[in-house]
mmCIF file as Biopython writes it, N, C-alpha, C and O atoms, coordinates in Angstrom:
data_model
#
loop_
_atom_site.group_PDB
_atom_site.id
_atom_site.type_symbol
_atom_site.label_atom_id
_atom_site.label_alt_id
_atom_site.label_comp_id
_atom_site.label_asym_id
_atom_site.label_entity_id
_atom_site.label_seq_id
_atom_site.pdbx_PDB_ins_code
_atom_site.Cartn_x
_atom_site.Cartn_y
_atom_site.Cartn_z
_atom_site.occupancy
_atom_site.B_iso_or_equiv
_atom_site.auth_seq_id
_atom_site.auth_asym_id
_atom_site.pdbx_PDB_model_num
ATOM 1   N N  . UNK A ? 1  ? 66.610  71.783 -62.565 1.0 0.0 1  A 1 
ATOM 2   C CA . UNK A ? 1  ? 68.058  71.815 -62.464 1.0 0.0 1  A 1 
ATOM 3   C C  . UNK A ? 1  ? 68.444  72.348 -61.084 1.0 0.0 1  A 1 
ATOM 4   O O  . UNK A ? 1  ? 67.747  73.217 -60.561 1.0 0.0 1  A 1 
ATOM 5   N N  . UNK A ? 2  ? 69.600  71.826 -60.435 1.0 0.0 2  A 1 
ATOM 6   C CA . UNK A ? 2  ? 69.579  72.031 -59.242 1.0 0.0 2  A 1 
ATOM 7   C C  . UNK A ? 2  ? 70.984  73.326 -59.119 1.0 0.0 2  A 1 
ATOM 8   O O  . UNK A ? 2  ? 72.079  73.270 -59.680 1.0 0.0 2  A 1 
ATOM 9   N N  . UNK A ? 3  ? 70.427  74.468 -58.150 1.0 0.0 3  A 1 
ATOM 10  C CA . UNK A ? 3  ? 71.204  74.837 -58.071 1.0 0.0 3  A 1 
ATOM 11  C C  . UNK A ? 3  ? 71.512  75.483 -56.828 1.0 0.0 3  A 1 
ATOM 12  O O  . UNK A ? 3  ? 70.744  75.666 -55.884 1.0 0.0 3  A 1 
ATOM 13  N N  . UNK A ? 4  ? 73.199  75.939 -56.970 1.0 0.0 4  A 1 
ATOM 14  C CA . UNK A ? 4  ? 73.175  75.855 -54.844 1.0 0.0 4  A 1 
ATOM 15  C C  . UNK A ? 4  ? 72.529  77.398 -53.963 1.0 0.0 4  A 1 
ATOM 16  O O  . UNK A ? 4  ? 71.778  78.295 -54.344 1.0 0.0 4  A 1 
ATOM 17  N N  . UNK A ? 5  ? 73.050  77.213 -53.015 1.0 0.0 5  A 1 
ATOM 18  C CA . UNK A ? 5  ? 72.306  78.575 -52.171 1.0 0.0 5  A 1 
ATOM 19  C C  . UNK A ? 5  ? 73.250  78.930 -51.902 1.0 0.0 5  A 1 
ATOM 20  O O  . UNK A ? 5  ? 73.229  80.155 -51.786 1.0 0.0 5  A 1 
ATOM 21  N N  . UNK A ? 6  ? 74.407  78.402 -51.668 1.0 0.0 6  A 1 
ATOM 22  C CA . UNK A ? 6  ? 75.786  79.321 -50.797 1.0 0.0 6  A 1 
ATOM 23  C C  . UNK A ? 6  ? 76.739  78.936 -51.469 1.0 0.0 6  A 1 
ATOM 24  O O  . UNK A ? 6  ? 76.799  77.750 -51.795 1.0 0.0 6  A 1 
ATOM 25  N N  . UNK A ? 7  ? 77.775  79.887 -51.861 1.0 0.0 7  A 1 
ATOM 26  C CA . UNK A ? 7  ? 78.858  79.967 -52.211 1.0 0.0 7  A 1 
ATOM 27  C C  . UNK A ? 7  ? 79.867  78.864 -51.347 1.0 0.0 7  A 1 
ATOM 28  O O  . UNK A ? 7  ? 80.098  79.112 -50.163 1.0 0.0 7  A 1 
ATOM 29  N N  . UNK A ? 8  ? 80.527  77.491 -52.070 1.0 0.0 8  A 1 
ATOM 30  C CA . UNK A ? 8  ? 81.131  76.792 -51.462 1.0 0.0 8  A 1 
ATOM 31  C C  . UNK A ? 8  ? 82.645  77.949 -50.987 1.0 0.0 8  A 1 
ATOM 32  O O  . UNK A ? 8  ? 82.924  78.960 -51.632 1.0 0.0 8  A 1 
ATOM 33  N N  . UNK A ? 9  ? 83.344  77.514 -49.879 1.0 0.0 9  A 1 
ATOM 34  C CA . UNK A ? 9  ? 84.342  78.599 -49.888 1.0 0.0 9  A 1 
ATOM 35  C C  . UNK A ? 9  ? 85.616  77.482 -50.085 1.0 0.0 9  A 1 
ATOM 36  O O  . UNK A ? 9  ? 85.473  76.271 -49.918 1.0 0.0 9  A 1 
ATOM 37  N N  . UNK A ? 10 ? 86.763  78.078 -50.437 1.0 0.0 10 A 1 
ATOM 38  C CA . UNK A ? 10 ? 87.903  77.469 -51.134 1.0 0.0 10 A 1 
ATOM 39  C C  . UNK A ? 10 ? 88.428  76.554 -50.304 1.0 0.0 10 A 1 
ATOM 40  O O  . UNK A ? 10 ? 88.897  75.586 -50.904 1.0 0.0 10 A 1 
ATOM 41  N N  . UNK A ? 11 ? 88.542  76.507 -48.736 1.0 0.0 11 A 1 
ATOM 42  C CA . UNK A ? 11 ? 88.487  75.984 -47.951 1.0 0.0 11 A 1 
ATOM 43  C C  . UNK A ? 11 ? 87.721  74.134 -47.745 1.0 0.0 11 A 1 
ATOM 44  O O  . UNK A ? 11 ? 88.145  72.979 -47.704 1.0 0.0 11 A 1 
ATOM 45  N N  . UNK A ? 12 ? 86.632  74.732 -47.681 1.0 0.0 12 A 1 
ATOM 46  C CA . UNK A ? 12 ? 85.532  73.346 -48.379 1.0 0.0 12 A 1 
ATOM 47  C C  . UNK A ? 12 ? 86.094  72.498 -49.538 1.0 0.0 12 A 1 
ATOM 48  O O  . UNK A ? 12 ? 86.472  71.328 -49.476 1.0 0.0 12 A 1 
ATOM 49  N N  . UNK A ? 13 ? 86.073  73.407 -50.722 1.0 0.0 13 A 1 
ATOM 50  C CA . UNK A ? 13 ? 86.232  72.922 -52.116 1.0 0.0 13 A 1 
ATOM 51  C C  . UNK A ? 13 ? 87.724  71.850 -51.860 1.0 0.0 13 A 1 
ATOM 52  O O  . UNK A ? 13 ? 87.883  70.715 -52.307 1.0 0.0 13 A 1 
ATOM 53  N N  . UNK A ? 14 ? 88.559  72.552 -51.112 1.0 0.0 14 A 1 
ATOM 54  C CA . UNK A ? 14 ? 89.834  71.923 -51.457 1.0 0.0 14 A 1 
ATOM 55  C C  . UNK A ? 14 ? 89.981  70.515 -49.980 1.0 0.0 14 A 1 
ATOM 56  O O  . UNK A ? 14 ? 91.015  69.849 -50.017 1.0 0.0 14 A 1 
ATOM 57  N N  . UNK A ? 15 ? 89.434  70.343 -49.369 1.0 0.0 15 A 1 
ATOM 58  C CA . UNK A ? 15 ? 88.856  69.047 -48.114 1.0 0.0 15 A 1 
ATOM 59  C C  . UNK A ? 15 ? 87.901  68.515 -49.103 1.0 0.0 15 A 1 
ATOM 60  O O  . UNK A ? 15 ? 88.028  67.322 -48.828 1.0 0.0 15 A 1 
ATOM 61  N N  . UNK A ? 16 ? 87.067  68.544 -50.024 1.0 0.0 16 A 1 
ATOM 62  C CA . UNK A ? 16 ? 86.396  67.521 -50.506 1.0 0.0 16 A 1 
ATOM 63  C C  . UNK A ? 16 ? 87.186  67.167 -51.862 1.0 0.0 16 A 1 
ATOM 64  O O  . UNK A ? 16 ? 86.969  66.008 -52.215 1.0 0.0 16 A 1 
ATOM 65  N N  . UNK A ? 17 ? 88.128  67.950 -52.783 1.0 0.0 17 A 1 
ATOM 66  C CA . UNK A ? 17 ? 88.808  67.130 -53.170 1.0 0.0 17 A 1 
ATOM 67  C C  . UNK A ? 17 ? 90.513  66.800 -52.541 1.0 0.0 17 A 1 
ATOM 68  O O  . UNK A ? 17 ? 91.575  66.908 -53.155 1.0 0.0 17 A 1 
ATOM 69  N N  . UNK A ? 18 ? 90.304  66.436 -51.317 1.0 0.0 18 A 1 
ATOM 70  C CA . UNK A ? 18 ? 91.471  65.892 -50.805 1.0 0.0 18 A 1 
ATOM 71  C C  . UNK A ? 18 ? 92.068  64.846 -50.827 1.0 0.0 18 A 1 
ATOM 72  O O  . UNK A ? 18 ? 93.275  64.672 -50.659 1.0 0.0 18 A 1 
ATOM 73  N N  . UNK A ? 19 ? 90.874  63.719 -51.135 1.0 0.0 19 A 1 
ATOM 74  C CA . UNK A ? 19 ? 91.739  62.308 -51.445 1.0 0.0 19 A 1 
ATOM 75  C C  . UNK A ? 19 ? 91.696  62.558 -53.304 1.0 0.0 19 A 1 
ATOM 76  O O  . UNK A ? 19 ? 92.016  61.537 -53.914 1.0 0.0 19 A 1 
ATOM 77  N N  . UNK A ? 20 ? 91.492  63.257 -53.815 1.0 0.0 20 A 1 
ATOM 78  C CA . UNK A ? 20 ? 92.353  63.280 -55.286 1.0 0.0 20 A 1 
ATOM 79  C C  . UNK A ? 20 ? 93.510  62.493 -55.684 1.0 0.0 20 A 1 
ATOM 80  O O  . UNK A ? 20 ? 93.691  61.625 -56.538 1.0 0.0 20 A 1 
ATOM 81  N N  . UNK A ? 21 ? 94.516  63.272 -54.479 1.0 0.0 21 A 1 
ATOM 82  C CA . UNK A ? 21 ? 95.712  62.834 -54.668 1.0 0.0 21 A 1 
ATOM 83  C C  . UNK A ? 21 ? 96.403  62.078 -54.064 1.0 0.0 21 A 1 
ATOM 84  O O  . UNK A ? 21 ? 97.593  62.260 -53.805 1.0 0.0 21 A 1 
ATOM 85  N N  . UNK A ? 22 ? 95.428  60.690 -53.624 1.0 0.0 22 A 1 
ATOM 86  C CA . UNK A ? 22 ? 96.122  59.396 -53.460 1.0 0.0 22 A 1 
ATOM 87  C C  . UNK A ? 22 ? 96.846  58.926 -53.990 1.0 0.0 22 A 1 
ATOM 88  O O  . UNK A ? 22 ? 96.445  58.720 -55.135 1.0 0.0 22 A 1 
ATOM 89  N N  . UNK A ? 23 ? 98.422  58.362 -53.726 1.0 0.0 23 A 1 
ATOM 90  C CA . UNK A ? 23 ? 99.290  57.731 -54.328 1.0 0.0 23 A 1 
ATOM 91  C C  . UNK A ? 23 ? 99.047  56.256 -54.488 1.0 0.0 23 A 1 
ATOM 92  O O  . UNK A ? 23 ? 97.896  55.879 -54.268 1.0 0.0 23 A 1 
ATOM 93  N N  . UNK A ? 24 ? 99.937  55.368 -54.832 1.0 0.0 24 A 1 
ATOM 94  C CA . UNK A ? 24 ? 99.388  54.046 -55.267 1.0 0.0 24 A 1 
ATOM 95  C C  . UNK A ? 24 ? 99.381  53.292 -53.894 1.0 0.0 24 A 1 
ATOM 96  O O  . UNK A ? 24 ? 99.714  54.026 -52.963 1.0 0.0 24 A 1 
ATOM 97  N N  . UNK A ? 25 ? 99.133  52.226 -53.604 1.0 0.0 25 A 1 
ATOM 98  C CA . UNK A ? 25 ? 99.117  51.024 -52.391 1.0 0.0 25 A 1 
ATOM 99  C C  . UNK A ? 25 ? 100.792 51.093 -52.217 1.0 0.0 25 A 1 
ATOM 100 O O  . UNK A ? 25 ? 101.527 51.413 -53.151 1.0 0.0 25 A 1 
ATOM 101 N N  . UNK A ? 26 ? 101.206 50.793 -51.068 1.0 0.0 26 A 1 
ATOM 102 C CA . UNK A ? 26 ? 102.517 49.731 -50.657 1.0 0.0 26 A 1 
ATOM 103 C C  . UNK A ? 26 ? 102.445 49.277 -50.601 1.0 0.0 26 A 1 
ATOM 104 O O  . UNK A ? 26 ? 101.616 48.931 -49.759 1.0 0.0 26 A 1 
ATOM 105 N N  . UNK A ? 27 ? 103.349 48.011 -51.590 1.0 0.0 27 A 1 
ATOM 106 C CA . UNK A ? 27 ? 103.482 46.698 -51.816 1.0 0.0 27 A 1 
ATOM 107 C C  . UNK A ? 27 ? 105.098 46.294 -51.616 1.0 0.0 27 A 1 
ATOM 108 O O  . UNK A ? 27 ? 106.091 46.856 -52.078 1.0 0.0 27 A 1 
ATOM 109 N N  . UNK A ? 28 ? 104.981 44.960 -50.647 1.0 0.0 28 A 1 
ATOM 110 C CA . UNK A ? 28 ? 106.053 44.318 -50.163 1.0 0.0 28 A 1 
ATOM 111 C C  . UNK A ? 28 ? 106.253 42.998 -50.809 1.0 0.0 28 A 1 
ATOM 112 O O  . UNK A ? 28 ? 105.507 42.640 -51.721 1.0 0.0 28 A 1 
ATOM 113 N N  . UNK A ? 29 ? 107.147 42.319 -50.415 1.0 0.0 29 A 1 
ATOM 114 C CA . UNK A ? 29 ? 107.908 41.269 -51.565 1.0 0.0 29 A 1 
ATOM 115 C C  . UNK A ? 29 ? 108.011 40.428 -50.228 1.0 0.0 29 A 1 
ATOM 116 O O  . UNK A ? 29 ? 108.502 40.657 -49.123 1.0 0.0 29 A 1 
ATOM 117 N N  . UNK A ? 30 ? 107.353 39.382 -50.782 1.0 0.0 30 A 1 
ATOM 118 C CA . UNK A ? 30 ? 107.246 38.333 -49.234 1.0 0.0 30 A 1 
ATOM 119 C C  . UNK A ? 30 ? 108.933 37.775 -49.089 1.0 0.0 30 A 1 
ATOM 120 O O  . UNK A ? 30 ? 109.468 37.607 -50.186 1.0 0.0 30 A 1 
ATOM 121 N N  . UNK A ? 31 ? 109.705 37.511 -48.018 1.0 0.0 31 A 1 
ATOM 122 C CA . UNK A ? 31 ? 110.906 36.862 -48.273 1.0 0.0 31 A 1 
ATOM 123 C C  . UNK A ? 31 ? 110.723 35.098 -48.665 1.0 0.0 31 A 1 
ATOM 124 O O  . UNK A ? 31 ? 111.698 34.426 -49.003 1.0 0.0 31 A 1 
ATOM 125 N N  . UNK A ? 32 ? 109.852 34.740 -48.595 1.0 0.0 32 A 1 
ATOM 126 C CA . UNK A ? 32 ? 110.356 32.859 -48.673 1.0 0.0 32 A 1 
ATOM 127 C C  . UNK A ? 32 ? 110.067 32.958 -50.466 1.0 0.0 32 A 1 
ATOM 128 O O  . UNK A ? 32 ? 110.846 32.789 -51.404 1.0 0.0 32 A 1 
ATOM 129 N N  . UNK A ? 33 ? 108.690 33.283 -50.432 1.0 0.0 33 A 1 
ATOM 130 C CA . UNK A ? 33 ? 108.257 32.960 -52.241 1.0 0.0 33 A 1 
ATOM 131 C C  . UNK A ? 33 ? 108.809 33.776 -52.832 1.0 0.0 33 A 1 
ATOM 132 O O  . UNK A ? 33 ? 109.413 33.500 -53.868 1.0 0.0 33 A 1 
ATOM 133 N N  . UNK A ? 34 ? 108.736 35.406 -52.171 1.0 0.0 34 A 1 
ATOM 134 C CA . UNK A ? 34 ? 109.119 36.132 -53.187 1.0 0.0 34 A 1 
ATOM 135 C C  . UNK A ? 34 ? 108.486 36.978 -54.617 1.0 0.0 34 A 1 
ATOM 136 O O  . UNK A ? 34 ? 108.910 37.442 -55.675 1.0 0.0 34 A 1 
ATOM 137 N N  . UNK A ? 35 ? 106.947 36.800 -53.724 1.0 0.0 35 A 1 
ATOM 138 C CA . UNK A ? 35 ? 105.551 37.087 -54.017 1.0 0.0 35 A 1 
ATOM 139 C C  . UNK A ? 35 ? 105.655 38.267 -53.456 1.0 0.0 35 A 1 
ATOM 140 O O  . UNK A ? 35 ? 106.235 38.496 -52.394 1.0 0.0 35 A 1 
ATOM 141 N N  . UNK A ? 36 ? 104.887 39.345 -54.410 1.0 0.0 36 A 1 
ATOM 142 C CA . UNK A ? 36 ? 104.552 40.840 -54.174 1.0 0.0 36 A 1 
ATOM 143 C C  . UNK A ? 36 ? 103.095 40.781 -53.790 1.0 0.0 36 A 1 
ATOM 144 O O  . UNK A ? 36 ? 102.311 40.044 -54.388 1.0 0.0 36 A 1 
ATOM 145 N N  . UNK A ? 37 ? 102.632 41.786 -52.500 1.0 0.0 37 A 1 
ATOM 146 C CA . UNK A ? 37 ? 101.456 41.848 -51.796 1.0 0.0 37 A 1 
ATOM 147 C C  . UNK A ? 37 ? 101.285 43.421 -51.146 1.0 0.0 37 A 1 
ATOM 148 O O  . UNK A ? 37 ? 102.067 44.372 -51.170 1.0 0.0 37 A 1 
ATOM 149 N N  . UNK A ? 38 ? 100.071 43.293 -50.620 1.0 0.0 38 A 1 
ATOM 150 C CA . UNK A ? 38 ? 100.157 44.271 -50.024 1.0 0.0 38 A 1 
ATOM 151 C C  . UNK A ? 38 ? 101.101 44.447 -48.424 1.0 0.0 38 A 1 
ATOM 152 O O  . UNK A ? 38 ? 101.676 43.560 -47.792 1.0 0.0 38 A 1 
ATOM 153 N N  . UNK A ? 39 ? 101.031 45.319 -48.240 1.0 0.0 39 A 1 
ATOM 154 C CA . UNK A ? 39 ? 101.610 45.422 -46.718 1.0 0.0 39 A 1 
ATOM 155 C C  . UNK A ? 39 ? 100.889 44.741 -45.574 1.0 0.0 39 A 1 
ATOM 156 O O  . UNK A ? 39 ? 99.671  44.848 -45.436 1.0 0.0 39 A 1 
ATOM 157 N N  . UNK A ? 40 ? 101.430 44.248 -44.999 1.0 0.0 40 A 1 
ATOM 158 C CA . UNK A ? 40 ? 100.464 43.914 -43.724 1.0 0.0 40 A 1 
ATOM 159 C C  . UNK A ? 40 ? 99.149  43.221 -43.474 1.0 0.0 40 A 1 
ATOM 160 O O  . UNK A ? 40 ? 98.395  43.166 -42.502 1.0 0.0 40 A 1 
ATOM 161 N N  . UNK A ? 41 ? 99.133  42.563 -45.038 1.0 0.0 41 A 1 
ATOM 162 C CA . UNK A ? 41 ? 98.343  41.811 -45.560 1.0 0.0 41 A 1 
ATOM 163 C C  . UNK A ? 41 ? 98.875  40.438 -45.936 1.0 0.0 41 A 1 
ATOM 164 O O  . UNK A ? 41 ? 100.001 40.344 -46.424 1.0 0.0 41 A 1 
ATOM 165 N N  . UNK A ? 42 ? 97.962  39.158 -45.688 1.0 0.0 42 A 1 
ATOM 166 C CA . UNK A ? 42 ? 98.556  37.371 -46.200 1.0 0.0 42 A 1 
ATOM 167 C C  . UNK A ? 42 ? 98.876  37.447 -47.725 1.0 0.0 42 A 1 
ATOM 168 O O  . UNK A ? 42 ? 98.143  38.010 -48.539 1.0 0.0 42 A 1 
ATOM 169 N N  . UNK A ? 43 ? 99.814  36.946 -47.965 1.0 0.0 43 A 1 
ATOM 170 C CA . UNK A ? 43 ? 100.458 36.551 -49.262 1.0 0.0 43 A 1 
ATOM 171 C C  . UNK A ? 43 ? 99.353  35.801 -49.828 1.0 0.0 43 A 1 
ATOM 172 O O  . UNK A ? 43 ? 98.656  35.196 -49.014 1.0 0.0 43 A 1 
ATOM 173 N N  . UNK A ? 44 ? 99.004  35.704 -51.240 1.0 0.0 44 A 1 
ATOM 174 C CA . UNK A ? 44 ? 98.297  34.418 -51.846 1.0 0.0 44 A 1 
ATOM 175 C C  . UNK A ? 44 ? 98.516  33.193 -51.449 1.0 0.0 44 A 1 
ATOM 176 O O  . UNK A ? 44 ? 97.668  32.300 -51.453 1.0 0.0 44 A 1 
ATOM 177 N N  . UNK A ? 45 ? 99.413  33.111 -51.166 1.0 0.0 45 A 1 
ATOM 178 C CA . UNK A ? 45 ? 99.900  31.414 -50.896 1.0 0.0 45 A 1 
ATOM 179 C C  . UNK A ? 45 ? 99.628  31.176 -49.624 1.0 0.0 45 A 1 
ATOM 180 O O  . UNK A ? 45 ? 99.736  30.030 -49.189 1.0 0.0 45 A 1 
ATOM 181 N N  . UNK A ? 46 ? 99.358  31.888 -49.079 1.0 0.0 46 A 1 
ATOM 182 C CA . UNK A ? 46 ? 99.676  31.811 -47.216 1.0 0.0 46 A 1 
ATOM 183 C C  . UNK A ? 46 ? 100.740 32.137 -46.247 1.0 0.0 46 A 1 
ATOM 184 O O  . UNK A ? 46 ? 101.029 31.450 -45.267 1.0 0.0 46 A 1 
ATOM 185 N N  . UNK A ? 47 ? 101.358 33.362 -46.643 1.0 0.0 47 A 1 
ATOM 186 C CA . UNK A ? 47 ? 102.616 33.537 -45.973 1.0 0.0 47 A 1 
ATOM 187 C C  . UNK A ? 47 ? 102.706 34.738 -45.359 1.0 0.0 47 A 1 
ATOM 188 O O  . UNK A ? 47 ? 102.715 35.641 -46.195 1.0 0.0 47 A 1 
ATOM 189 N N  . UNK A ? 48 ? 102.768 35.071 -44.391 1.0 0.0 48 A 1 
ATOM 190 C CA . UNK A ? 48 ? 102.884 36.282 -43.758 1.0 0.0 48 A 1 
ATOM 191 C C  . UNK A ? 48 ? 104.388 36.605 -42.984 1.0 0.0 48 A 1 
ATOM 192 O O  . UNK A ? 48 ? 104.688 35.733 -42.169 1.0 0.0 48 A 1 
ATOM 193 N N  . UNK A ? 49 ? 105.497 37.871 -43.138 1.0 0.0 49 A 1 
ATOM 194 C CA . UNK A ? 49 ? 106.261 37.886 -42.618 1.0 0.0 49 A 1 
ATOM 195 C C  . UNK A ? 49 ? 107.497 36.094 -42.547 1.0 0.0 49 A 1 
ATOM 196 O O  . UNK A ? 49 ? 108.208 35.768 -41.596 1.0 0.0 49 A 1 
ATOM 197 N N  . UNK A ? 50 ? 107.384 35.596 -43.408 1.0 0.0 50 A 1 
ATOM 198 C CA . UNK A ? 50 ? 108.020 34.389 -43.694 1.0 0.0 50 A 1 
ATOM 199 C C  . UNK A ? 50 ? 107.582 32.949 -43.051 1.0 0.0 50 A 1 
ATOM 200 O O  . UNK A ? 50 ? 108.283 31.938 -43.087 1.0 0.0 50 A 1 
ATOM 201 N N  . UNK A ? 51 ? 106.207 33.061 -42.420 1.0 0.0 51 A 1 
ATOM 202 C CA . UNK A ? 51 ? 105.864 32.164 -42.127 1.0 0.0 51 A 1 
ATOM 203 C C  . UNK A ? 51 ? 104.343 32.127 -42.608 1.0 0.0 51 A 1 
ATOM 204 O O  . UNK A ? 51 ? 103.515 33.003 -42.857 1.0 0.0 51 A 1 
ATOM 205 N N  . UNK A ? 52 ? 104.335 30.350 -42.639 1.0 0.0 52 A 1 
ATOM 206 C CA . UNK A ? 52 ? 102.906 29.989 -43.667 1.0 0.0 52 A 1 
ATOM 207 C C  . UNK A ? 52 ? 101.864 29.936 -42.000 1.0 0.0 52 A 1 
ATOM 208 O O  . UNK A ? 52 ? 101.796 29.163 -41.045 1.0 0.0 52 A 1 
ATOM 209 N N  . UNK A ? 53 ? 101.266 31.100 -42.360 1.0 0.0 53 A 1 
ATOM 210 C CA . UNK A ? 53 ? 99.576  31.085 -41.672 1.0 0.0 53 A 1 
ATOM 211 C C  . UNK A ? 53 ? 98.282  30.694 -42.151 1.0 0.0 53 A 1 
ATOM 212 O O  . UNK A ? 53 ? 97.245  30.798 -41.495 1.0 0.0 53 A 1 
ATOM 213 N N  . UNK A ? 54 ? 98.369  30.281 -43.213 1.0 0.0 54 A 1 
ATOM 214 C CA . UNK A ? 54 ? 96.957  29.888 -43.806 1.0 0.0 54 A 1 
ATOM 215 C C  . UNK A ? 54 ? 97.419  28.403 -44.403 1.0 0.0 54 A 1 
ATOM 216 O O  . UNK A ? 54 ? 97.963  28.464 -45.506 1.0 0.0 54 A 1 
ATOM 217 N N  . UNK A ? 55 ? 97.276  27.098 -43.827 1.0 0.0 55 A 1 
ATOM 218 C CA . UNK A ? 55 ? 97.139  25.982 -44.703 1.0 0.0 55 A 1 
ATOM 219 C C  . UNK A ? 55 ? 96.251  25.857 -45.900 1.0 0.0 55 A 1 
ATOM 220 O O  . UNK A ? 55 ? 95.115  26.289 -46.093 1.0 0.0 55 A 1 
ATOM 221 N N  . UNK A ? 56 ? 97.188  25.041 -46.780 1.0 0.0 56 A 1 
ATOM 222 C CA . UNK A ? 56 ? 96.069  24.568 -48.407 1.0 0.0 56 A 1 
ATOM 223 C C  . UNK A ? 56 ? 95.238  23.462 -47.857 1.0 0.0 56 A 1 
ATOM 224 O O  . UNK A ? 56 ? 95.402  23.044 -46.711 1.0 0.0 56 A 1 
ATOM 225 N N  . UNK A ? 57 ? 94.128  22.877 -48.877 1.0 0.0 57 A 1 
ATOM 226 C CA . UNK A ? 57 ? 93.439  22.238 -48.036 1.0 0.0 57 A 1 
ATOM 227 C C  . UNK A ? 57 ? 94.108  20.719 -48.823 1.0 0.0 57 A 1 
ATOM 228 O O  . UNK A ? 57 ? 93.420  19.699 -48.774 1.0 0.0 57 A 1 
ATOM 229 N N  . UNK A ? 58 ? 95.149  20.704 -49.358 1.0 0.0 58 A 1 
ATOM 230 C CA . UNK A ? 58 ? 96.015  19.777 -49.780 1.0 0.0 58 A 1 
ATOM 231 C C  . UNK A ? 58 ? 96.933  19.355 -48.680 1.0 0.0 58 A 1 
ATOM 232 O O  . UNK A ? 58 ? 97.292  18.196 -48.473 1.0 0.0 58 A 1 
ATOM 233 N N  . UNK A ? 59 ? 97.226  20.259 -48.096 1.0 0.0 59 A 1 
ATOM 234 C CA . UNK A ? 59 ? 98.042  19.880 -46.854 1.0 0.0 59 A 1 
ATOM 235 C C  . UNK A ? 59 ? 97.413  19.494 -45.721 1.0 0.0 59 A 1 
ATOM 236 O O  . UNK A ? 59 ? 98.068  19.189 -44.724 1.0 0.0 59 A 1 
#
């Protein structure tokens, strides 16, 4: 059984659980579709900032 040698200090303890308290993603609402995404990230469809950047391979 493993056990430690030094007393972690409160300091430590509270930097390693610091991302604990991540809140959720920001998510934006594309304007043309009207599709929810992440921020600063391509829409499913192909739309970034109201314009289509990714062609279907239908088009």
């Amino acid at each position: 059984m493993a056990v430690q040698q030094n007393k972690k200090s409160p300091s430590r303890r509270n930097m390693r659980r610091s991302h604990d308290g991540l809140g959720t993603p920001a998510l934006a609402v594309e304007s043309t579709t009207g599709e929810v995404h992440l921020r600063h990230h391509v829409s499913p469809t192909g739309f970034y900032k109201g314009k289509k950047v990714i062609q279907d391979k239908s088009e």
